[in-house]
C-alpha positions in Angstrom: -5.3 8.2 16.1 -5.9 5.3 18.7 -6.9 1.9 18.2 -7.3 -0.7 21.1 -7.9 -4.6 20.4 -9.0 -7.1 22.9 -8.6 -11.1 21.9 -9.4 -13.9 23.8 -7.3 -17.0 23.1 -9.7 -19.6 22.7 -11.8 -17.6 20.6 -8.7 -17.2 18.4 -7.7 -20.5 18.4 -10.7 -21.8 16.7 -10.4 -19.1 14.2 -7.4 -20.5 13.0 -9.1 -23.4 12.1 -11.0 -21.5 9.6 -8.2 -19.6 8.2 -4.5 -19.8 7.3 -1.6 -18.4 9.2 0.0 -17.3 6.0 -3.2 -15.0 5.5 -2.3 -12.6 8.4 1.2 -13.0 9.1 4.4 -12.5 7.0 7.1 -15.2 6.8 9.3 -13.2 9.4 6.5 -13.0 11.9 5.8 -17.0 12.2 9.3 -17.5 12.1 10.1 -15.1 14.9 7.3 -16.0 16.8 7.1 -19.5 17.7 4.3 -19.6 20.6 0.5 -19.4 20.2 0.7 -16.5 22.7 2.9 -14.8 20.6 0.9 -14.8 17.2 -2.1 -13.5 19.3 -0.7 -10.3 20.1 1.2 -9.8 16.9 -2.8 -10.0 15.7 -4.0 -8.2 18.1 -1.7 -5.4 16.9 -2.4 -5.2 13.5 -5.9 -5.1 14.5 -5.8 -2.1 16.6 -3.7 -0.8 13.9 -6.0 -1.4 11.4 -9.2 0.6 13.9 -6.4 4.0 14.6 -6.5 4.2 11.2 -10.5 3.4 10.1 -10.1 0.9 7.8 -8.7 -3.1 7.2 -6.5 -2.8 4.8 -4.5 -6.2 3.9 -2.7 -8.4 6.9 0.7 -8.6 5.1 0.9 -4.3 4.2 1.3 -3.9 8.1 4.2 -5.8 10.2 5.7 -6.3 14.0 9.3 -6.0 14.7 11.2 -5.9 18.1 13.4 -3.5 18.3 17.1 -4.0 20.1 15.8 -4.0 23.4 13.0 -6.4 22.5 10.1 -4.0 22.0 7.8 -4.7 19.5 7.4 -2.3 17.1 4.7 -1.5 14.0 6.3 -1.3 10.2 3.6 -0.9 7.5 4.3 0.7 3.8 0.7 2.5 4.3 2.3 5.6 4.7 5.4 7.5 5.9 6.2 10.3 8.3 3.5 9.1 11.3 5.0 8.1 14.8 3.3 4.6 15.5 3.5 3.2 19.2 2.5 -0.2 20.1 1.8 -1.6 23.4 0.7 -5.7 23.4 0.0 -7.3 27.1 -0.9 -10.6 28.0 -2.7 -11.8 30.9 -4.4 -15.0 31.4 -6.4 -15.8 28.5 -6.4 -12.5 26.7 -4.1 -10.4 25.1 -4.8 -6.5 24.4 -2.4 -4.0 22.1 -2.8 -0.4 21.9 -1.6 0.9 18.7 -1.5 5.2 19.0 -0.2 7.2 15.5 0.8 10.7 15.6 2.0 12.8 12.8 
């Protein structure tokens, strides 16, 4: 399963006008993630998440960790046993993560 997300930062910034951060990310995520840029691809993961697997399930049930060397990584209670990679870049004004999930 393969899900791409494309977001454009000031599109996203005036969505968070019309919506709180506590909504879509868990306590751990704002914490760990201080910069605007930051939150967007955390977002932008769980959205392409969210389209490898078909359907939106809730913001919290799915999380981003970084691993020891930094890499961020996709933790969800949704189910168990899949392989779930993550790839988030940044350039300019967009971000884009590739989320694949393999049994």
């Amino acid at each position: 399963m393969l899900g791409i997300d494309l977001v454009y930062l000031p599109e996203f910034e005036k969505k968070l006008k019309t919506f709180s951060l506590e909504r879509i990310f868990l306590p751990h995520e704002l914490s760990q993630n201080k910069s605007k840029e930051s939150l967007v691809g955390i977002f932008a993961a769980k959205e392409a998440f969210f389209k490898a697997i078909g359907k939106k399930e809730d913001w919290l049930s799915v999380w981003i960790e970084k691993n020891k060397y930094g890499k961020p990584e996709i933790k969800t209670l949704l189910f168990d046993n899949k392989k779930i990679e993550v790839s988030i870049s940044h350039a300019g004004e967009y971000v884009i993560a590739i989320v694949m999930i393999n049994d």
